[in-house]
N, CA, C and O atoms as a Maestro MAE file, in Angstrom:
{
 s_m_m2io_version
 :::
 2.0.0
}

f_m_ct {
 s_m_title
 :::
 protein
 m_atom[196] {
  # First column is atom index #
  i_m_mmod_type
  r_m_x_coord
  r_m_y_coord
  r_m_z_coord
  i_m_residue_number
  s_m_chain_name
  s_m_pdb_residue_name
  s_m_pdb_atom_name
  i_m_atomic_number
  :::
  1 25 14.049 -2.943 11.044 1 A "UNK " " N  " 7
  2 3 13.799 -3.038 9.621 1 A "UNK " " CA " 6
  3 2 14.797 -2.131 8.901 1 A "UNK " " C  " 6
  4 15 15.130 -1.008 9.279 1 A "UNK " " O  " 8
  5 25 15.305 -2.886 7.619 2 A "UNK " " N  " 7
  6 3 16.388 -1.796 6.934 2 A "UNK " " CA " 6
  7 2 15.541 -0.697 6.223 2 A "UNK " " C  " 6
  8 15 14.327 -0.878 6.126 2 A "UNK " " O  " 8
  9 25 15.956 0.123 5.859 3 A "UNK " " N  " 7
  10 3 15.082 0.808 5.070 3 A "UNK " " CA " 6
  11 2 15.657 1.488 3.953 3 A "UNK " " C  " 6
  12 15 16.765 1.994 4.136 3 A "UNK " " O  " 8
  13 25 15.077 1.608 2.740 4 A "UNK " " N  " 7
  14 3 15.941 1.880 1.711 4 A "UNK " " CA " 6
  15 2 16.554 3.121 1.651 4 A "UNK " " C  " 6
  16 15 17.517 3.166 0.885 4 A "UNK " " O  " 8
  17 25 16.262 4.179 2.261 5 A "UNK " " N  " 7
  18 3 16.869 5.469 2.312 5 A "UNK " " CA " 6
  19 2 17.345 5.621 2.857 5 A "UNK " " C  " 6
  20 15 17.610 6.820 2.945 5 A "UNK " " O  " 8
  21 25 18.269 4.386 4.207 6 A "UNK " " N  " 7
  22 3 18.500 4.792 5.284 6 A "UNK " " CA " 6
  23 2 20.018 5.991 4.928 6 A "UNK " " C  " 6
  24 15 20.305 7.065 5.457 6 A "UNK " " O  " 8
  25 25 20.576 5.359 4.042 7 A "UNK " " N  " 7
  26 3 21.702 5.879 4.455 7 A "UNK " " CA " 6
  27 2 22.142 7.119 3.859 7 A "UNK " " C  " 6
  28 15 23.320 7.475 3.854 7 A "UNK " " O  " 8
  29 25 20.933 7.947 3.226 8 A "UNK " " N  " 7
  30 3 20.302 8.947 2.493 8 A "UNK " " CA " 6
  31 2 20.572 10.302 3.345 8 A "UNK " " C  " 6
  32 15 21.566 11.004 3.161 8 A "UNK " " O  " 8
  33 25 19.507 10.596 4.350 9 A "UNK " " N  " 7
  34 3 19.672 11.150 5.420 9 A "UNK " " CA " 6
  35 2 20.547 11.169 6.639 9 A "UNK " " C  " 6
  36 15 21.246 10.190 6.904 9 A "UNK " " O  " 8
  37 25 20.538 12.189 7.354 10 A "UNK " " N  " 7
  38 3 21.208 12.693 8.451 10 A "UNK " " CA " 6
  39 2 20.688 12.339 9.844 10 A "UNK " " C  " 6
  40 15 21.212 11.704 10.759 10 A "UNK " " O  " 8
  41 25 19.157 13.112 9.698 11 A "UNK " " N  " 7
  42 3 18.620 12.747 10.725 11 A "UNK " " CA " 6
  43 2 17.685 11.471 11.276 11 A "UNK " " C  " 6
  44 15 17.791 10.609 10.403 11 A "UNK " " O  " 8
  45 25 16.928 11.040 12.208 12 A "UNK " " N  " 7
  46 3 16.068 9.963 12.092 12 A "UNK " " CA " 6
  47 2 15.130 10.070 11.443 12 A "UNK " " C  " 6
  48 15 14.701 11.195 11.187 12 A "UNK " " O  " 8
  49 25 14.427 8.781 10.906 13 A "UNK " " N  " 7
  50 3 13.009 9.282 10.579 13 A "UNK " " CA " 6
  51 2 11.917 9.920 11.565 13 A "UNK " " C  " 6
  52 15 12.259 9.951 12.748 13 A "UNK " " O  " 8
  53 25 10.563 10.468 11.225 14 A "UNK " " N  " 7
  54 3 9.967 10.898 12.065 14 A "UNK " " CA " 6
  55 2 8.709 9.684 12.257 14 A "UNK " " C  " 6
  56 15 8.021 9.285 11.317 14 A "UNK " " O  " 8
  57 25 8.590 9.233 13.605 15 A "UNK " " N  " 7
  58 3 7.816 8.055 14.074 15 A "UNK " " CA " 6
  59 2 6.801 8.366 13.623 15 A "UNK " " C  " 6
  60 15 6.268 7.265 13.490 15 A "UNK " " O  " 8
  61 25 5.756 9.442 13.098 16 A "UNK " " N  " 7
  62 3 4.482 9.059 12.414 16 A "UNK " " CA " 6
  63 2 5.001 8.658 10.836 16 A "UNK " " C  " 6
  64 15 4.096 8.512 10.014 16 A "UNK " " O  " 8
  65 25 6.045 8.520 10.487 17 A "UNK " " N  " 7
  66 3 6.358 8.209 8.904 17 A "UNK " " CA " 6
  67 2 6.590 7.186 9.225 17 A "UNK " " C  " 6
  68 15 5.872 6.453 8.545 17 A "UNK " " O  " 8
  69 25 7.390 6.406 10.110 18 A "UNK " " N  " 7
  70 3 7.543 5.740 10.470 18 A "UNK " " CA " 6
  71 2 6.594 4.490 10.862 18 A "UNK " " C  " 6
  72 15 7.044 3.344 10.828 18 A "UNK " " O  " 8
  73 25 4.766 4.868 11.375 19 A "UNK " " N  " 7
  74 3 4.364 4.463 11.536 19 A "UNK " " CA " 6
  75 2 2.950 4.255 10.299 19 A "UNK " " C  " 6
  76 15 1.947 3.541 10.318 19 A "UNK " " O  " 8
  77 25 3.404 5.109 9.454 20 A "UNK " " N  " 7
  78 3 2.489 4.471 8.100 20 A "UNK " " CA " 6
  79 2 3.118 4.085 7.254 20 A "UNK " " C  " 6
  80 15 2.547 3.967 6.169 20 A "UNK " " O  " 8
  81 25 4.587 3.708 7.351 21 A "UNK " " N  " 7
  82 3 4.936 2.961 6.215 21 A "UNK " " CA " 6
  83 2 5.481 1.315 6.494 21 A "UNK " " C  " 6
  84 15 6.071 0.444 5.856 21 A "UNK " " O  " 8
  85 25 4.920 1.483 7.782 22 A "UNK " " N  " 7
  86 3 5.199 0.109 8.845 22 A "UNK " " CA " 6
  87 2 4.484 -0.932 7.861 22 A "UNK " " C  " 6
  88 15 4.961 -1.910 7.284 22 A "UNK " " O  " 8
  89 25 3.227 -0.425 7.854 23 A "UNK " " N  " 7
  90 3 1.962 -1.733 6.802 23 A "UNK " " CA " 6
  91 2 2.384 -1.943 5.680 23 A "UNK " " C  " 6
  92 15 1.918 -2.993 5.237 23 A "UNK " " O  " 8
  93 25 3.339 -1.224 4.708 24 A "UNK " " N  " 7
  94 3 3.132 -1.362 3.131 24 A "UNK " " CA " 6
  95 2 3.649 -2.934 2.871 24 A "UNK " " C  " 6
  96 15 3.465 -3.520 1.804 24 A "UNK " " O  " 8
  97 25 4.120 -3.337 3.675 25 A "UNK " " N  " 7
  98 3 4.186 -5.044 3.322 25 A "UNK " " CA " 6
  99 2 2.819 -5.758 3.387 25 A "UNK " " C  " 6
  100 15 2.231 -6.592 2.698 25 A "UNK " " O  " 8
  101 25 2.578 -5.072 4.504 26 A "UNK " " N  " 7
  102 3 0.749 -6.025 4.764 26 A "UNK " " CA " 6
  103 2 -0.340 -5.438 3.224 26 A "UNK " " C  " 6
  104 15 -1.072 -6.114 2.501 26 A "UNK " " O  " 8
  105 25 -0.113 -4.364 3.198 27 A "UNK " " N  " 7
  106 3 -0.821 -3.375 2.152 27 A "UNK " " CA " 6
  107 2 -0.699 -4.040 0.703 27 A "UNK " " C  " 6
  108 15 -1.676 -4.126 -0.040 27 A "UNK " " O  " 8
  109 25 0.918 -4.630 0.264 28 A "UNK " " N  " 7
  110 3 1.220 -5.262 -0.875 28 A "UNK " " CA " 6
  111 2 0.996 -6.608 -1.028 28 A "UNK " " C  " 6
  112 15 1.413 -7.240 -1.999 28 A "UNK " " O  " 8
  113 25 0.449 -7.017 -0.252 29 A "UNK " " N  " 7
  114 3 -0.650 -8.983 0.001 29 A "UNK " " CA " 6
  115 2 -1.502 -8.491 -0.378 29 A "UNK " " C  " 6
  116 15 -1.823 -9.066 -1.418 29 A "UNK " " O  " 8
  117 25 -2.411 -7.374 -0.081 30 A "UNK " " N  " 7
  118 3 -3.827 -7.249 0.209 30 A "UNK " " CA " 6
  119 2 -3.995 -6.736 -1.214 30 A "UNK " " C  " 6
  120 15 -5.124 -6.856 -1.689 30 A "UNK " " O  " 8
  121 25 -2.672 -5.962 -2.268 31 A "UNK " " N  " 7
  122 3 -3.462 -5.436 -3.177 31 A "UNK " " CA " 6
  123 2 -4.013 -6.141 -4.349 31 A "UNK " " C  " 6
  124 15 -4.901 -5.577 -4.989 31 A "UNK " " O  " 8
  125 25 -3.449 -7.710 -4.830 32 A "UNK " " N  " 7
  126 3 -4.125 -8.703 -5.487 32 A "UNK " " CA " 6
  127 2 -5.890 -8.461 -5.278 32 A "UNK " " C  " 6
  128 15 -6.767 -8.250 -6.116 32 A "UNK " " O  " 8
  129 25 -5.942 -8.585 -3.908 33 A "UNK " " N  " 7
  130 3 -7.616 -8.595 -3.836 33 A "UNK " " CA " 6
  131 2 -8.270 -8.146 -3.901 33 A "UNK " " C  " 6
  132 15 -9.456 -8.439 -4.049 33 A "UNK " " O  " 8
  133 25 -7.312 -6.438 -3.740 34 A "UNK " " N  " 7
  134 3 -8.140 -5.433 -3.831 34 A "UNK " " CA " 6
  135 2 -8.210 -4.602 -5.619 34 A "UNK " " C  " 6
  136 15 -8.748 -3.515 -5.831 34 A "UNK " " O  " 8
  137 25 -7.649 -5.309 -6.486 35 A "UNK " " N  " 7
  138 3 -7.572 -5.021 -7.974 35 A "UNK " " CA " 6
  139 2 -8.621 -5.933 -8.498 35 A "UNK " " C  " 6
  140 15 -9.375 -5.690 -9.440 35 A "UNK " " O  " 8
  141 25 -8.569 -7.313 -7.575 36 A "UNK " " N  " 7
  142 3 -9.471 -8.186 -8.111 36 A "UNK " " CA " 6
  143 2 -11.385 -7.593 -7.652 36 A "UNK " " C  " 6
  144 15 -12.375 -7.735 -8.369 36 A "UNK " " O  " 8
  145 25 -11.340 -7.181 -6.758 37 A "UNK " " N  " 7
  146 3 -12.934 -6.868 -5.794 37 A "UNK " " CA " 6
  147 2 -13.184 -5.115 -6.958 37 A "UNK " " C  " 6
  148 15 -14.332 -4.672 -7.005 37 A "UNK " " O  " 8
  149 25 -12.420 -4.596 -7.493 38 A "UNK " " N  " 7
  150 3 -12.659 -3.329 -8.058 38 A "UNK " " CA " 6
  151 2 -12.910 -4.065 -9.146 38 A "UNK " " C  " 6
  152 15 -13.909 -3.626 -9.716 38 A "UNK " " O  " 8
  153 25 -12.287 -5.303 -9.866 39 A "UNK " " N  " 7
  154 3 -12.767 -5.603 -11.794 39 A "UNK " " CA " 6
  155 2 -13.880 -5.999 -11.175 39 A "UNK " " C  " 6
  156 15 -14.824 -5.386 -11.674 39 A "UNK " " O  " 8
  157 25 -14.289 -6.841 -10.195 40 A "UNK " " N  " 7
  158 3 -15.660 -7.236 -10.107 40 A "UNK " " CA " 6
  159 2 -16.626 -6.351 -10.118 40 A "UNK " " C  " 6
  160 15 -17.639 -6.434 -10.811 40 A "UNK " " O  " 8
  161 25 -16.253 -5.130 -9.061 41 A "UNK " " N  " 7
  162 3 -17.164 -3.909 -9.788 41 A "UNK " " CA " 6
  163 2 -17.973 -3.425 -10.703 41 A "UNK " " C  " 6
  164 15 -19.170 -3.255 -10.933 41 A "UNK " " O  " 8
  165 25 -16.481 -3.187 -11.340 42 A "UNK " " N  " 7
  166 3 -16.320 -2.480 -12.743 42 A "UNK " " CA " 6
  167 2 -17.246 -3.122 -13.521 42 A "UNK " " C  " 6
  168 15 -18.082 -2.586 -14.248 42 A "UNK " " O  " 8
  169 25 -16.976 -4.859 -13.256 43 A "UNK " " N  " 7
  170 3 -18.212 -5.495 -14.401 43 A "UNK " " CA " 6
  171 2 -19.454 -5.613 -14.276 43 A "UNK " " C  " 6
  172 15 -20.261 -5.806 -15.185 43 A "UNK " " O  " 8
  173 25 -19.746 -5.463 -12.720 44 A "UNK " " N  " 7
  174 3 -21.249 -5.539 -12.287 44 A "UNK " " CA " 6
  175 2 -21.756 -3.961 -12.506 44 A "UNK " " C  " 6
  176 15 -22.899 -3.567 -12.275 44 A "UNK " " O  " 8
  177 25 -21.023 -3.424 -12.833 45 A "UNK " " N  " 7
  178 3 -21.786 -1.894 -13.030 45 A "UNK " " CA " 6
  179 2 -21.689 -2.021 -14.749 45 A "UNK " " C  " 6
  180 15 -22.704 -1.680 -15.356 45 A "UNK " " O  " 8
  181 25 -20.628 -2.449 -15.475 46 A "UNK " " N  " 7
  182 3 -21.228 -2.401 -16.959 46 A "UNK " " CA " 6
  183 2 -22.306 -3.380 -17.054 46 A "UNK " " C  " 6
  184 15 -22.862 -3.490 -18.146 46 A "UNK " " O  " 8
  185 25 -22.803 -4.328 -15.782 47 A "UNK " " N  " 7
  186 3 -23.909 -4.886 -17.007 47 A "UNK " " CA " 6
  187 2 -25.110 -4.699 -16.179 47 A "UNK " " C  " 6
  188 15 -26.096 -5.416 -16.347 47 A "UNK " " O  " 8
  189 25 -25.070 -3.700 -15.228 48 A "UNK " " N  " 7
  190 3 -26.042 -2.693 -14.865 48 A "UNK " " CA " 6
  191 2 -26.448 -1.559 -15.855 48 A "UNK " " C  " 6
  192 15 -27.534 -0.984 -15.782 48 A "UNK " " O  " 8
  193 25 -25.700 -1.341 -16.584 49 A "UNK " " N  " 7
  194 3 -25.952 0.000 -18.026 49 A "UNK " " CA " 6
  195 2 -25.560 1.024 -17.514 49 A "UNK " " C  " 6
  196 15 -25.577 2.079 -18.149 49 A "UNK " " O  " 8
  :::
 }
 m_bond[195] {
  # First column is bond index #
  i_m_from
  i_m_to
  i_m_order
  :::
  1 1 2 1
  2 2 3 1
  3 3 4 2
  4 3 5 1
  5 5 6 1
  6 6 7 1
  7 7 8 2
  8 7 9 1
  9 9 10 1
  10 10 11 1
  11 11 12 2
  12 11 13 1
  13 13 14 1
  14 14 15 1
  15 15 16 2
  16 15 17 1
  17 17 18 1
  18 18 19 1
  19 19 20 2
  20 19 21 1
  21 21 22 1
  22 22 23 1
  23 23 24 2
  24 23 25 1
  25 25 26 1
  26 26 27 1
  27 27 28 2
  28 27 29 1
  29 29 30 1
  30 30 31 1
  31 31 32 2
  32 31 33 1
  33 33 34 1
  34 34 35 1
  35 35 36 2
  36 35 37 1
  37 37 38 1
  38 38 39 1
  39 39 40 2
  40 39 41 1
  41 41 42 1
  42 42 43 1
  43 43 44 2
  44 43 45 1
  45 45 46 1
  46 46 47 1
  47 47 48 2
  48 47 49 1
  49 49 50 1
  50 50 51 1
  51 51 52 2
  52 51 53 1
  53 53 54 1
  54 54 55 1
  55 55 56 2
  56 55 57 1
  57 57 58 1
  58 58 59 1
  59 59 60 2
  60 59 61 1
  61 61 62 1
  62 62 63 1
  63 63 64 2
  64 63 65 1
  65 65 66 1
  66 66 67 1
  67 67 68 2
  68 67 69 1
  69 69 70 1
  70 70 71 1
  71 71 72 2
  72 71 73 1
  73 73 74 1
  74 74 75 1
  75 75 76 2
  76 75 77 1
  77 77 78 1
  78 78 79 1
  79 79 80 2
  80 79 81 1
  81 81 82 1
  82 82 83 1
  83 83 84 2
  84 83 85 1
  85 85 86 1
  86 86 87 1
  87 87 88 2
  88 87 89 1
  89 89 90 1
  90 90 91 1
  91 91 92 2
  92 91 93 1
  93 93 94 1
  94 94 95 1
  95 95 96 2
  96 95 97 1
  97 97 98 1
  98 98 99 1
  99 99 100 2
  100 99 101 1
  101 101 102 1
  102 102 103 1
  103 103 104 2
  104 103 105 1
  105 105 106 1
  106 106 107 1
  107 107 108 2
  108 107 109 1
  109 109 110 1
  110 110 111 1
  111 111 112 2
  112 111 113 1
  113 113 114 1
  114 114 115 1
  115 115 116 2
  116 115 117 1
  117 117 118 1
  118 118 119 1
  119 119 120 2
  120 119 121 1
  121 121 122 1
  122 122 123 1
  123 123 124 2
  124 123 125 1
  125 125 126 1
  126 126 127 1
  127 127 128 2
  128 127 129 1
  129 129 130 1
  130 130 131 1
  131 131 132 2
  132 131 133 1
  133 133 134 1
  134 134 135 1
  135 135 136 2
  136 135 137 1
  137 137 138 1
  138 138 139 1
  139 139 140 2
  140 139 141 1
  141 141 142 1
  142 142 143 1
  143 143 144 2
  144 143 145 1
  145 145 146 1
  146 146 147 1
  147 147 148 2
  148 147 149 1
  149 149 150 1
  150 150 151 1
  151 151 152 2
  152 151 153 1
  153 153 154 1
  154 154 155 1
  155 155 156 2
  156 155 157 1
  157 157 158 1
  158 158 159 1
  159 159 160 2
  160 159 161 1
  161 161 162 1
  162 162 163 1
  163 163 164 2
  164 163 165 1
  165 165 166 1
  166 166 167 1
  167 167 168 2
  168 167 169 1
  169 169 170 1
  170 170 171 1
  171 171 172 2
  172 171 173 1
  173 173 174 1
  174 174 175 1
  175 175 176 2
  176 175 177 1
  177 177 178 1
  178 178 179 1
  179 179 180 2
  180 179 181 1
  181 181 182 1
  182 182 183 1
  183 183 184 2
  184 183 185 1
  185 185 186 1
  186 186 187 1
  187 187 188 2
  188 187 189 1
  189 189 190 1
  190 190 191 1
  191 191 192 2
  192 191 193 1
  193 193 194 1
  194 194 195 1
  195 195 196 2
  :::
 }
}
């Protein structure tokens, strides 16, 4: 995978950074649903009072 900073730095990245920024593609699908499941919330608690 390219990565946008690659050519920023000197050294490698470090494999646990490496390994949470692996998902942010899977993470940026999922966040549609997850903006949509929070307004649903939001509205079932305003018309809770």
């Amino acid at each position: 995978m390219t990565k946008l900073w690659g050519s920023r730095f000197q050294s490698a990245t470090d494999k646990l950074a490496d390994q949470f920024s692996f998902s942010i593609s899977y993470d940026h699908k999922l966040a549609w649903y997850d903006v949509v499941g929070s307004l649903a919330h939001a509205k079932m608690l305003g018309k809770q009072g």
